[in-house]
Structures are given as C-alpha cells and as structure tokens.
C-alpha positions as CSV (number, residue, x, y, z in Angstrom):
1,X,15.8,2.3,-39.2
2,X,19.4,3.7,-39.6
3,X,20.0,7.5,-39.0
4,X,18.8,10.5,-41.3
5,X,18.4,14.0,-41.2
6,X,14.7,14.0,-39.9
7,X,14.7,11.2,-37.1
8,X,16.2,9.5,-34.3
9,X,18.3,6.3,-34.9
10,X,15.8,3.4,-33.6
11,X,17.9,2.6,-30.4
12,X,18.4,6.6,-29.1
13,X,16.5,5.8,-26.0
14,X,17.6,2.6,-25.7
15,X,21.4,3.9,-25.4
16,X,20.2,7.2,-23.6
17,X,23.0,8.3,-21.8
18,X,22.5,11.5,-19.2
19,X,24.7,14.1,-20.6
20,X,25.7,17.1,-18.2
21,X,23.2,19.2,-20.0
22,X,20.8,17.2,-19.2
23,X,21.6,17.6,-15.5
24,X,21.6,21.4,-15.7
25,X,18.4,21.2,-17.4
26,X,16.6,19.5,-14.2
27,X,18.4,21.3,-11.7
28,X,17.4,24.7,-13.0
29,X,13.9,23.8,-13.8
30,X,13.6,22.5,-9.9
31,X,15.4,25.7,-8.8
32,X,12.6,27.8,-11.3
33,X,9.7,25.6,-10.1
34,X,10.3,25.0,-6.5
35,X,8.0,21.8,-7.3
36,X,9.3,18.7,-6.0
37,X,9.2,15.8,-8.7
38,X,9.0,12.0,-9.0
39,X,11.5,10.4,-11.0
40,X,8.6,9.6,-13.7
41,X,8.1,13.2,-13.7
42,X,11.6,14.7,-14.5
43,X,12.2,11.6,-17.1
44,X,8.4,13.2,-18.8
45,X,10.5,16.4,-18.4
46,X,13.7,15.2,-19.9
47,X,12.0,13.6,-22.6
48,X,10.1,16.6,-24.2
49,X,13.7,18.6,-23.9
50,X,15.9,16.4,-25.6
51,X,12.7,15.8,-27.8
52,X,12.9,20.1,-28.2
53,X,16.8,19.6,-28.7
54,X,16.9,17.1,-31.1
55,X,14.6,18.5,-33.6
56,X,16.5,21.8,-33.6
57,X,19.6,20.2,-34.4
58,X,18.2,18.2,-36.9
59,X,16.6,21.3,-38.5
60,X,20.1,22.7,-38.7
61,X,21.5,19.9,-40.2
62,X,18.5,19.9,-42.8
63,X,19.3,23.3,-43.9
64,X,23.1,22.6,-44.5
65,X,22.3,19.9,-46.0
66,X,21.4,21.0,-49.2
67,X,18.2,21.7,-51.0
68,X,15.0,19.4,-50.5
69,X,13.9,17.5,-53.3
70,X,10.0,18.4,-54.8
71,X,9.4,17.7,-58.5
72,X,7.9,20.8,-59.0
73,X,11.7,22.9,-58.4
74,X,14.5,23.2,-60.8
75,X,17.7,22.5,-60.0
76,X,21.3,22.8,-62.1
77,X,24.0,20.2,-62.3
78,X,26.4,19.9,-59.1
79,X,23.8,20.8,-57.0
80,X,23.7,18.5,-53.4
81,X,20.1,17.4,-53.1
82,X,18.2,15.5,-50.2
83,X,15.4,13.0,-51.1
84,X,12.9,12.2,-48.1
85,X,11.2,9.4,-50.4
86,X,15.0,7.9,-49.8
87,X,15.2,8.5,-46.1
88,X,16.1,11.2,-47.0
89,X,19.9,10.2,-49.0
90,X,21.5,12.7,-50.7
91,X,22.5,12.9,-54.4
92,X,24.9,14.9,-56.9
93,X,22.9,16.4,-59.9
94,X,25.1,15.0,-63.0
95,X,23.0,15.3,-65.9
96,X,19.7,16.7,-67.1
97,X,17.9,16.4,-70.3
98,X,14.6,16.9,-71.5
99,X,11.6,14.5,-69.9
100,X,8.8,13.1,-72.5
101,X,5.7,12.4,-71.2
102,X,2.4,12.8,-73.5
103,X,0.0,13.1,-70.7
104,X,2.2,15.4,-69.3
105,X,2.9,19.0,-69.8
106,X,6.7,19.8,-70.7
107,X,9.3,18.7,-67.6
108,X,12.7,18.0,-67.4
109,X,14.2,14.9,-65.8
110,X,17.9,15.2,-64.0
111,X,20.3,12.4,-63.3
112,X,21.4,11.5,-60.0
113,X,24.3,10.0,-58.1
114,X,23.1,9.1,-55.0
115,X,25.9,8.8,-52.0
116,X,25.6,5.2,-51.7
117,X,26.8,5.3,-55.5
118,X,23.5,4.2,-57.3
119,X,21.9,6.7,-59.9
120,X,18.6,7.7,-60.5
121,X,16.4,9.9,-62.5
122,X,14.0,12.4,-61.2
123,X,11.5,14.3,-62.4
124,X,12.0,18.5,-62.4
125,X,9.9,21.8,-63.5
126,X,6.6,19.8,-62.6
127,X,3.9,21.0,-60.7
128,X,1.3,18.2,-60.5
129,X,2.9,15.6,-58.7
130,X,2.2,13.9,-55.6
131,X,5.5,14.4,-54.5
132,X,5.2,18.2,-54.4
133,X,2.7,17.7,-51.5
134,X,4.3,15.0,-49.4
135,X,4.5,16.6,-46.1
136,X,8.4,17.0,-44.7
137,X,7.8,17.0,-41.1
138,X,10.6,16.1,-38.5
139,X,7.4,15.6,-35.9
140,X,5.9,12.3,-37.7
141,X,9.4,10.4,-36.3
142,X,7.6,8.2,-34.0
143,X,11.2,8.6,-32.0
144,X,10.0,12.1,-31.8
145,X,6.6,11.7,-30.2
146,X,6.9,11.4,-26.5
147,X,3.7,9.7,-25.6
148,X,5.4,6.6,-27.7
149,X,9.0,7.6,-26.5
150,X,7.8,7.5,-22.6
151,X,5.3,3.9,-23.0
152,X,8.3,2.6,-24.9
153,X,11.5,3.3,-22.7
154,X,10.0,5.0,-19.5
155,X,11.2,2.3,-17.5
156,X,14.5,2.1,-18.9
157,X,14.9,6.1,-18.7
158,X,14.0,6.0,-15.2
159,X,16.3,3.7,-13.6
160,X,19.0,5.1,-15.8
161,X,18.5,8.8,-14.2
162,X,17.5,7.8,-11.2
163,X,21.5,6.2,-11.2
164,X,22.8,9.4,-12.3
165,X,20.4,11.9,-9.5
166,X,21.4,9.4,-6.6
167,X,24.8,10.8,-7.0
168,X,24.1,14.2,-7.1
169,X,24.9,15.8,-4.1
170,X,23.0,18.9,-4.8
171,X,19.4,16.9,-5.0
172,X,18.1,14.8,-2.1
173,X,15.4,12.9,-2.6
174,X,12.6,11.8,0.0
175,X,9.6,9.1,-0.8
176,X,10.6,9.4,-4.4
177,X,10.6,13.0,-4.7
178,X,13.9,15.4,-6.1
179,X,14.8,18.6,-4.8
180,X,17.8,20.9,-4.9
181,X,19.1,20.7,-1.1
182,X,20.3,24.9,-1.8
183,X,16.4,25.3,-1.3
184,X,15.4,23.4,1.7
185,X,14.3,25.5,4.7
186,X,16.4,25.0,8.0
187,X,14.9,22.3,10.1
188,X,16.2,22.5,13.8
189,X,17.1,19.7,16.3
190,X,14.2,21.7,18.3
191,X,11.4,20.8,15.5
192,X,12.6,17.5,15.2
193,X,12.4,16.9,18.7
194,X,8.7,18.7,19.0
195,X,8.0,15.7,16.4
196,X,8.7,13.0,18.4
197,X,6.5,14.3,20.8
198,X,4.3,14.4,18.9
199,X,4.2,11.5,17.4
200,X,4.7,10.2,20.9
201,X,1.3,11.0,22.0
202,X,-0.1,9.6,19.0
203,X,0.9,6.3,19.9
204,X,4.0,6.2,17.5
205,X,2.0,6.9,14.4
206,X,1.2,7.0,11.7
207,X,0.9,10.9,11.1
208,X,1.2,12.8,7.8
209,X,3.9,15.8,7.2
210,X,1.1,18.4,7.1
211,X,-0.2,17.1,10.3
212,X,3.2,17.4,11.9
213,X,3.9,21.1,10.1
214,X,0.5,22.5,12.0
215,X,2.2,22.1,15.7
216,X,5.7,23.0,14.8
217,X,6.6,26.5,14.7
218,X,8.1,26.8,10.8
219,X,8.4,29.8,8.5
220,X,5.2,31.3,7.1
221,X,6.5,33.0,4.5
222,X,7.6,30.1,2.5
223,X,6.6,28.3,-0.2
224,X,4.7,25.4,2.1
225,X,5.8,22.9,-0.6
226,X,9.3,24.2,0.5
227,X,8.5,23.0,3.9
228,X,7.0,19.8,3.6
229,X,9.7,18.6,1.7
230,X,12.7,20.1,4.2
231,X,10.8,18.5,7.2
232,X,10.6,15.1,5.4
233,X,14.1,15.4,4.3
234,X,15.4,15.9,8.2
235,X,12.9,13.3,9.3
236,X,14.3,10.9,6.8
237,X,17.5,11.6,8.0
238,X,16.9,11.2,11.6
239,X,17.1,7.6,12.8
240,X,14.1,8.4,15.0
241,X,12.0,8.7,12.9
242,X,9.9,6.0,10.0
243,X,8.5,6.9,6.9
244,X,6.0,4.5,6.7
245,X,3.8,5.3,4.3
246,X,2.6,3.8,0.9
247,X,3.9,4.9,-2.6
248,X,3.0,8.7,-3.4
249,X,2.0,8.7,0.6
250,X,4.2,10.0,3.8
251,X,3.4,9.4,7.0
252,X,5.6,9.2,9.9
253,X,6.0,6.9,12.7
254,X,8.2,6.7,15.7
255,X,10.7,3.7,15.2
256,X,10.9,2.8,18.9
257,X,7.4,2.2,18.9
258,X,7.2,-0.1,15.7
259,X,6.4,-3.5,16.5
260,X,9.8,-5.4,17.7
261,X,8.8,-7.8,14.6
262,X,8.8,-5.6,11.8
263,X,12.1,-4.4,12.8
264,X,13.8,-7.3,13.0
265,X,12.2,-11.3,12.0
266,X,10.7,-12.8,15.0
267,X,12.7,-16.3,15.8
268,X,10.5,-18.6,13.8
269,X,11.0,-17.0,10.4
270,X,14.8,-16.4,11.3
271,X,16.8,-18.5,8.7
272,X,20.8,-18.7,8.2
273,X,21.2,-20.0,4.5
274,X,22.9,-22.9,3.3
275,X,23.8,-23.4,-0.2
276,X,22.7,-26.0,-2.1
277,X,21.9,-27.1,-5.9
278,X,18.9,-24.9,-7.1
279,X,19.0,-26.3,-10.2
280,X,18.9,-29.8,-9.1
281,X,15.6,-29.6,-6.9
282,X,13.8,-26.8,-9.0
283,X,11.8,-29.6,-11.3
284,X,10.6,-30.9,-7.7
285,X,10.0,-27.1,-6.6
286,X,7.6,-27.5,-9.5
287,X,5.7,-30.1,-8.3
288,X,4.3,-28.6,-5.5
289,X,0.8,-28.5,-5.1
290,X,-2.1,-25.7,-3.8
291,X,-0.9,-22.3,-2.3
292,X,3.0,-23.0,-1.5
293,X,4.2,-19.4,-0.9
294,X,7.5,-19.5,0.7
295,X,9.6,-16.0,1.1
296,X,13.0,-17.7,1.5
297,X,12.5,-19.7,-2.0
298,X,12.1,-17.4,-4.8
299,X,11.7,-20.4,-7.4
300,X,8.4,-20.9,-6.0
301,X,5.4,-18.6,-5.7
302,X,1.7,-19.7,-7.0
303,X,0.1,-18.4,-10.0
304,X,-2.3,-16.1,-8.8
305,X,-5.3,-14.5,-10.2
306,X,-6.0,-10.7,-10.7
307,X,-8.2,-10.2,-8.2
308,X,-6.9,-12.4,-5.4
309,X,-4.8,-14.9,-4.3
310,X,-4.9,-18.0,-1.5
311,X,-2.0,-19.2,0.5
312,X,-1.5,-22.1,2.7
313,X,-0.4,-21.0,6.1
314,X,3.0,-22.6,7.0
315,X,3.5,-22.8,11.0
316,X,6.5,-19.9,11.4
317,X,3.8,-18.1,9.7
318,X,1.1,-19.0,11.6
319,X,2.8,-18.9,15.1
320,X,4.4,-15.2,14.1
321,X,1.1,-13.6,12.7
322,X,2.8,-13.2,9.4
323,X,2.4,-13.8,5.4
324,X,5.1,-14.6,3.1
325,X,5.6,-12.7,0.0
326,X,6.4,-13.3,-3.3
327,X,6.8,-11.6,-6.8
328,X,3.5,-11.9,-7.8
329,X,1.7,-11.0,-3.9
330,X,3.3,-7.7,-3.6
331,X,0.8,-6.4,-6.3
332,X,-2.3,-7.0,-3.2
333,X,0.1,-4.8,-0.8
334,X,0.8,-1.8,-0.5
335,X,4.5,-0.9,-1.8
336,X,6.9,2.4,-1.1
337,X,9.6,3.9,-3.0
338,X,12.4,3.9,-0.8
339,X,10.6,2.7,2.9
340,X,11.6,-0.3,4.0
341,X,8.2,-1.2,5.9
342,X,4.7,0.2,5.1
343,X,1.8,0.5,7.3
344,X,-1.5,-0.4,5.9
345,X,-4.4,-1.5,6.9
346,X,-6.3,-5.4,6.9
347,X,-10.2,-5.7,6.6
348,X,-11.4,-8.8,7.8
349,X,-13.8,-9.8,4.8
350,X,-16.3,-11.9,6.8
351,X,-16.4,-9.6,10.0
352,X,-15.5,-5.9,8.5
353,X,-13.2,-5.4,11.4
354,X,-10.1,-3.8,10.3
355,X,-6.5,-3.7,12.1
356,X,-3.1,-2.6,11.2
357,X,-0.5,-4.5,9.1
358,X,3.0,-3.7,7.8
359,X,5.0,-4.9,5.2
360,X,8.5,-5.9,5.7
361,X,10.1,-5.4,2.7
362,X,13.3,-6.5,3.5
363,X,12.6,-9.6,4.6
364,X,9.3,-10.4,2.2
365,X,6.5,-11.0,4.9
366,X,3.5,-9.3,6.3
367,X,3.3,-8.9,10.0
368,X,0.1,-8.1,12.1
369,X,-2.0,-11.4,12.1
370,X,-1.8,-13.4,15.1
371,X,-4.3,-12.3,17.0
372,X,-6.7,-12.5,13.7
373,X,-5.3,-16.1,13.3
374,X,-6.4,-17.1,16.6
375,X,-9.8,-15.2,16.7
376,X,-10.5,-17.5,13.0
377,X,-9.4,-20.4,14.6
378,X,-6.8,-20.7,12.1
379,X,-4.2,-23.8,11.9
380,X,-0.9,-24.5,10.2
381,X,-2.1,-25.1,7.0
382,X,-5.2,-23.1,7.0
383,X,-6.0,-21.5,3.4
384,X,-5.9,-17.8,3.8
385,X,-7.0,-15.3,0.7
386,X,-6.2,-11.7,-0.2
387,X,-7.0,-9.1,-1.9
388,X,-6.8,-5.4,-2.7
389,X,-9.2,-3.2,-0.5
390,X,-11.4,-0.5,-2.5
391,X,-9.5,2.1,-0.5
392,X,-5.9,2.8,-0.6
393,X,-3.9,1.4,1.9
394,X,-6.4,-1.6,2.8
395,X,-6.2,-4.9,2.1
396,X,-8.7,-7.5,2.3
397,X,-8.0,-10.9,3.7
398,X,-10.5,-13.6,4.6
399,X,-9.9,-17.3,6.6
400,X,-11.8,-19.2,4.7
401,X,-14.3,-20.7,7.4
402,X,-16.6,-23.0,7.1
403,X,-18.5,-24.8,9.4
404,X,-16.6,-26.8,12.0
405,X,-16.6,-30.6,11.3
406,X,-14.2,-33.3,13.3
407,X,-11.5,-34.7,10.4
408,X,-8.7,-36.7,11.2
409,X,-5.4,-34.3,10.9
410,X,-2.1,-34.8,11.9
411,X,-1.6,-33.6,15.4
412,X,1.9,-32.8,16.5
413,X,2.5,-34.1,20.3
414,X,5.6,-32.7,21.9
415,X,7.3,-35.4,24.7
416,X,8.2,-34.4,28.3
417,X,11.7,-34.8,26.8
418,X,11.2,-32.4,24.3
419,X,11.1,-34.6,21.2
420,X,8.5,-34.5,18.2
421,X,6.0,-37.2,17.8
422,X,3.2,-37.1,14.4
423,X,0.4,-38.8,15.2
424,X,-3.4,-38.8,13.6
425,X,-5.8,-37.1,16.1
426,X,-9.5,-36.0,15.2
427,X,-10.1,-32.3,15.8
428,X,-12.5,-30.2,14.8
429,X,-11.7,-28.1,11.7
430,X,-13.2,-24.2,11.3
431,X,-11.4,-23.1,7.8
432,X,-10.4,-24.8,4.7
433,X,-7.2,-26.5,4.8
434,X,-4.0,-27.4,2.6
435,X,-4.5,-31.3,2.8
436,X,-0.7,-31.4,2.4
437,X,-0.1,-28.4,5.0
438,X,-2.6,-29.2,7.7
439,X,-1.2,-29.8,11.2
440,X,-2.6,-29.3,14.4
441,X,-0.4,-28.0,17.4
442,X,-0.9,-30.5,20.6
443,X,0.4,-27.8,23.0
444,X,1.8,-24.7,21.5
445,X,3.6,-23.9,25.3
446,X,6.1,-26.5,24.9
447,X,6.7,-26.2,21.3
448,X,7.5,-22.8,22.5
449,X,9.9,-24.3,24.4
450,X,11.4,-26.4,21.8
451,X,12.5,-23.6,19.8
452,X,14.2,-22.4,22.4
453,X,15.9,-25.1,23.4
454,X,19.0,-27.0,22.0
455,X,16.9,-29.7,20.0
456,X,16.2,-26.9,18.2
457,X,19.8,-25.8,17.2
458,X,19.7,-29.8,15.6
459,X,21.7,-29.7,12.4
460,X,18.8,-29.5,9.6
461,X,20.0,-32.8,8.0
462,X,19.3,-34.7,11.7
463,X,16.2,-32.5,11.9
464,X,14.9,-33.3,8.5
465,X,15.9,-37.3,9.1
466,X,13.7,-37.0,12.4
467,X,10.7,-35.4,11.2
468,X,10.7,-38.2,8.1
469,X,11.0,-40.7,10.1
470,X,7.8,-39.9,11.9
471,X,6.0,-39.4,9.1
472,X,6.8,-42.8,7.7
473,X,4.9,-44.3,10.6
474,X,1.8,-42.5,9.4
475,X,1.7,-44.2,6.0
476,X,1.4,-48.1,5.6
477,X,3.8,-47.9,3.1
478,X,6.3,-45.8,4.5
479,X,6.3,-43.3,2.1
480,X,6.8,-39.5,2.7
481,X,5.7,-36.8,0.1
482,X,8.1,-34.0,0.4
483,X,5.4,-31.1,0.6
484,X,4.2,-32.5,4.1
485,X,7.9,-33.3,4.7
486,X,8.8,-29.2,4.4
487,X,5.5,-28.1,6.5
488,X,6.7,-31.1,9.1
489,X,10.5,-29.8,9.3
490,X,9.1,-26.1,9.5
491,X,7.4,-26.9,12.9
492,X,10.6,-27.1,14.7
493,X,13.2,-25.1,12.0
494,X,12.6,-22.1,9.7
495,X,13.7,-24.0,6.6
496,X,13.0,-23.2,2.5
497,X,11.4,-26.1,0.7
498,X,14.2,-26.5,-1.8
499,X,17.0,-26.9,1.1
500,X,14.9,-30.1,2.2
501,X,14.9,-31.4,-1.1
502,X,18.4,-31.1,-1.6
503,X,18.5,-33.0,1.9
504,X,16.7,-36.0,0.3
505,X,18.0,-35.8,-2.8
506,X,21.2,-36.3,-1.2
507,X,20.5,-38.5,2.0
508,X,20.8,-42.3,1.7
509,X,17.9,-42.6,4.1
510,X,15.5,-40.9,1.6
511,X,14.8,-43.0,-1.9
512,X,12.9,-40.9,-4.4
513,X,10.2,-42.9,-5.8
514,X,9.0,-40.4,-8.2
515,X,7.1,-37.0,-8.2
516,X,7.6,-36.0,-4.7
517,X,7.3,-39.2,-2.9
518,X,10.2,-40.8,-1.1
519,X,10.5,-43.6,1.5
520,X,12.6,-43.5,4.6
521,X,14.9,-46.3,5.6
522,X,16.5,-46.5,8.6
523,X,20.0,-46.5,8.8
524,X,22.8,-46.5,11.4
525,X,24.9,-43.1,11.4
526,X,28.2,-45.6,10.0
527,X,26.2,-46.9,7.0
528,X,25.9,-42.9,6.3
C-alpha cells in the first residue's frame, strides 16, 4: 500500500519511532491517573493516541487537498480534485463536454490529468451513481484500527518503548510496572528495616506488598496504589530484599535466606565454557534420542507437547535437586518480568504433596528437588514429567514409578584411589528410565569426594578419554554411543553434550562409525 491522504503507509508501525510527544503524552497521563502501567498497557495507550493523531492530521490534509470527487457534484476546469476510487490521486480538471448516455438522464463528463500524468474521464451532474454513496471514511484503514494495529506489532511496539522508558529518569519501573518517580511517597530506611523483620519472622518469605504495607506505619492519606508501588520501588532497590514473585505477582523475600543454590549454581552444574565448532557437532546434537534437556546447549531441547513434557534426569541434576531448562520448558514455569528467580510451587502428581521450587533464570534450571528425588527413588536417568498446575504458581511434576523390578544397569563403582570404574550391576529399578541415561551411583559419599578432589579438575579431554574407555569394556564390540558417553562424563564433570562431541570428533582415540557410535582405541599420549 503506498501513502494517501486517508491511511497509514503499510510499514508505520513497523518503523514506529518514539517521538518526544509521545513521551509527554505517557508521562502526563501517569501523572493524571496515578495508575501504575505495564508496558502492554501504555503501548494500548500510545496506540489509540497516535491512532487519534494521525487521523486528525490526515483530516487536515484532506481538506487542503482539494475537493472530493462524487459524480453527482459539478466542478469547473482547473479545479484540483481527489479520487478515493484511485487511492485517493489527485487530478487537474482540463476539459469538459457534454456526456451521452440514453439510459441516463443528461450529465456531463470532465477530462482529467491525474498527477501521475495519465488522463481520465469522469462522470459529473449525476445523482444515481454508486459512487455518490461510497462511504469516505479515514476509520476503515485497517492501519487505523487498533485491535489489528496491537495483534499485528504489539510485540514490536513494546520492546521498542520499553528501550526508550528504560532511559527515562523520570519513570522507574518495578515487576513491569511505570511510574513517574515525582509521585512516589517517601519510603524511609526505618520502613525498610521494619520489613526485614518482618519478613524475617516469616521465614524469609514469600510475602506480598499489601501484606508488608499493614505493619508499616505509611501515610493514610494517599492514594494506596501510590504506596504499593513506592514500597516496591525501595524494596527493589535495596539489596536486601527479592522480588520473587511470578509475572503480574510481587512478593518479597529476604535474600539472605534464599536457598545458597538459587543464588549461586551448586558445584555440579558449575561449568567454565570452552569454545568449540557448534556447527560441526550440531547434525550429531540432532541425533539424540528421548528427553535430552541440557541448559548449557541451547541447540538441543526436546519437542514437547502442550500439556507436558518428560526429561531424562542427568546426574548434576539429579545430585543438585535441579531441572534444566530450555526454550520450550519455560512455558510449564512460572516466568517474571524483571526477577531473576521465581518462587513457585511443585505438586507431586502421585502423592498431592506440594513443596517449594524456584526458578533460576539466570542460569536456566529449577532448584528444589532433591529431597523429592530421593523420596521417588529417583536415579540418574530417571524420566521425570511436568506440567502446568491448575493454579497459578504450581507446577505439577510426577517420577514416573512403576513397580520395582531388578534390570541390569550400569552401576558406577568409585576406587579407594578415587578413580571411575562402569560396570553392569542388577538393581532394582522404581521409575521409568532413559535406556541411554540410566546409571546407578555405587556410593554417592565418595563420588562426593571425587568432585572435590583433583581428579576432578582432570582436563575434560583426559576426562572424556577415561570415561570412554570404560565404557568400551561394556560392549563386546567396543563401541561407545555418544549419548551414554555425555551422561558418563557428567558423573564426574559438568559438561554440555556438544563440547564432548567436539572432543571425539577431534580425538584420534575416538573413530565415528556413524550416527552416534564411535569406538575407542587405545593409544599412547606420543601417538596423540
């Protein structure tokens, strides 16, 4: 569509730019309202005023424009005429002469240069026409109706104001909320320190604003919206305190009394990264089988269904009382706008008993499961399904038992000298398990203690060589398939499934027979 009098050209919001009238508009109607807003808010705002704007100017420019063309007018040579059957071109009357129609009473019919330099005849001085009826309406631009505008571009509008408000110092914005800051009610070192007790004696948290504004001592002649907002500001802004809280949710909790692991990654899902060749492994990555879920490796996630998804539990995972997360898990979580860890809670599907998680945005994983591990007599490799709760903030996860049979796994036995030995064990087996996954932990003490120790700090490539080898020994043919290979190395080392197939890819110990099989030769270091 190219530009005209009536509309909007077809890539106006595409190209919206936030013009400083724009900015005045929000900030006054915040000052008028004394309404906090979301960003989707303000842009449903912005939209219906530019929307307002637009259509005045283009009124204005209608009316200069010269007259409107309807067959039923007269009009006299040089006269500037618009035609909306033409997107509305203009045209120069030259001529007119008498029309001859026998069905039709008398007319006349004008000649017309039109500005891109074609002419055309039109019919004048007749009323029955169609034309004389066709409705000239700058409100029927599609561009024009906001319902279209906001489905169409919301996103786009959004990020684009919410880069503009960010550096606004006279808005602040709290759990995805704007305000002007010349409104915000004074919020003393007192009141923030009557917080923390109270959130203190509630364990930490979680506690909502409201809750917090009934014990402290705050203005009562405010506007209580006023209030909320102000204290949530100076909580944010406190390094005491942690919004916690799902999207279009606040609650607070007392940082120091988070969980050391949602803070910072406990040791076993600690990972410095190495760079290698995504490209090169990623038609491997593809290869993998089952419920492969790996936060380090964003090449690989699992199609998942709509209403739940199944992962296979890798060890750092298992032995943290974590979940990795992907693109396409967050959707069963609960998300935030700015915090960087929610609280929710987990309902176990096959007991009811529910228990607090969080998720760790930052570093992609969901803490708060060992214990429920344990209790399931979950293993490395154990299948493990979520899904959304029918309440806010819940999610449901189940273990997948069944009923416990003996089945010959592979068992990993730690030597007195520390090393890693792979060996086939029967155990008996209470959930389903990731064929390819499944390990069983001889003596979880001392792998502790290998973690800790300086086999641990092992380059990866020696690591990855060790825990290869023993796998060879399990297979009459020596091969190694590199899915067990990355749940094998991830006993010992916190390590992303495309870094060990770069390893192999590269390591003349390691021929790729296809698919994701190799077999492991043994080498001395010089032949390296």
């Amino acid at each position: 569509m190219k530009g005209n009098t009536t509309g909007l050209i077809e890539r106006y919001w595409q190209d919206f730019k936030i013009q400083e009238e724009d900015l005045e508009f929000i900030y006054n109607y915040l000052l008028e309202t004394e309404i906090p807003l979301t960003t989707e808010e303000l842009v449903s705002l912005l939209v219906k005023e530019r929307i307002r704007r637009e259509k005045e100017t283009l009124r204005k420019k209608q009316e200069s424009a010269g007259a409107i063309y309807y067959p039923r007018e007269v009009y006299s040579i040089g006269q500037v005429i618009q035609f909306p059957v033409l997107n509305w071109e203009k045209g120069k009357v030259l001529q007119i002469r008498p029309g001859y129609n026998p069905e039709l009473p008398p007319f006349q019919v004008m000649e017309v240069q039109l500005e891109s330099g074609e002419m055309k005849s039109f019919a004048m001085g007749l009323d029955a026409h169609a034309l004389n009826d066709l409705p000239v309406q700058i409100d029927e631009d599609t561009l024009f109706d906001e319902k279209t505008v906001f489905s169409q571009f919301g996103v786009i509008l959004q990020r684009r104001i919410e880069e503009q408000l960010s550096s606004n110092p006279d808005l602040v914005r709290i759990a995805g909320r704007w305000f002007p800051r010349a409104l915000l009610v004074d919020i003393h070192v007192g009141h923030l320190n009557l917080a923390e007790a109270i959130l203190e004696m509630e364990g930490g948290g979680p506690l909502p604003t409201r809750v917090l504004m009934e014990q402290l001592d705050l203005p009562k002649d405010v506007n209580p919206k006023l209030i909320e907002f102000s204290l949530n500001l100076a909580l944010q802004e406190d390094e005491r305190f942690d919004e916690v809280g799902p999207a279009g949710k606040i609650l607070w909790f007392l940082k120091r009394m988070e969980p050391q692991d949602v803070q910072t990654p406990p040791v076993y899902l600690q990972y410095t990264p190495q760079p290698y060749d995504q490209q090169q492994v990623l038609p491997l990555l593809e290869q993998f089988e089952g419920s492969v879920v790996d936060e380090l490796d964003t090449q690989i996630c699992p199609k998942v269904g709509e209403e739940e998804a199944t992962l296979a539990l890798l060890y750092p995972h298992f032995r943290s009382g974590t979940l990795p997360l992907c693109d396409a898990f967050y959707r069963f979580f609960p998300t935030a706008y700015e915090s960087p860890r929610v609280q929710f809670t987990f309902v176990d599907e096959q007991r009811g008993e529910k228990f607090s998680g969080w998720v760790v945005r930052p570093f992609r994983y969901v803490y708060g499961l060992r214990d429920w591990f344990l209790k399931n007599e979950c293993i490395p490799g154990s299948l493990i399904t979520i899904r959304r709760g029918a309440e806010a903030g819940e999610v449901i996860i189940r273990a997948n038992r069944k009923r416990p049979t003996r089945e010959w796994m592979r068992t990993v036995v730690i030597g007195s000298d520390g090393g890693i030995v792979f060996t086939m064990l029967k155990h008996n087996i209470s959930t389903l398990v990731d064929e390819r996954m499944g390990l069983v932990i001889s003596d979880q003490n001392a792998l502790d203690q290998v973690w800790q120790s300086s086999k641990h700090r092992s380059s990866l490539k020696n690591v990855t060589r060790a825990m290869m080898r023993e796998l060879a020994k399990l297979s009459p043919q020596g091969h190694v398939h590199a899915q067990e290979l990355y749940a094998a190395v991830n006993v010992v080392k916190r390590v992303p499934p495309g870094l060990i197939l770069s390893i192999l890819l590269e390591s003349p110990w390691a021929t790729h027979l296809g698919d994701l099989y190799f077999r492991f030769a043994e080498i001395s270091e010089s032949e390296e």
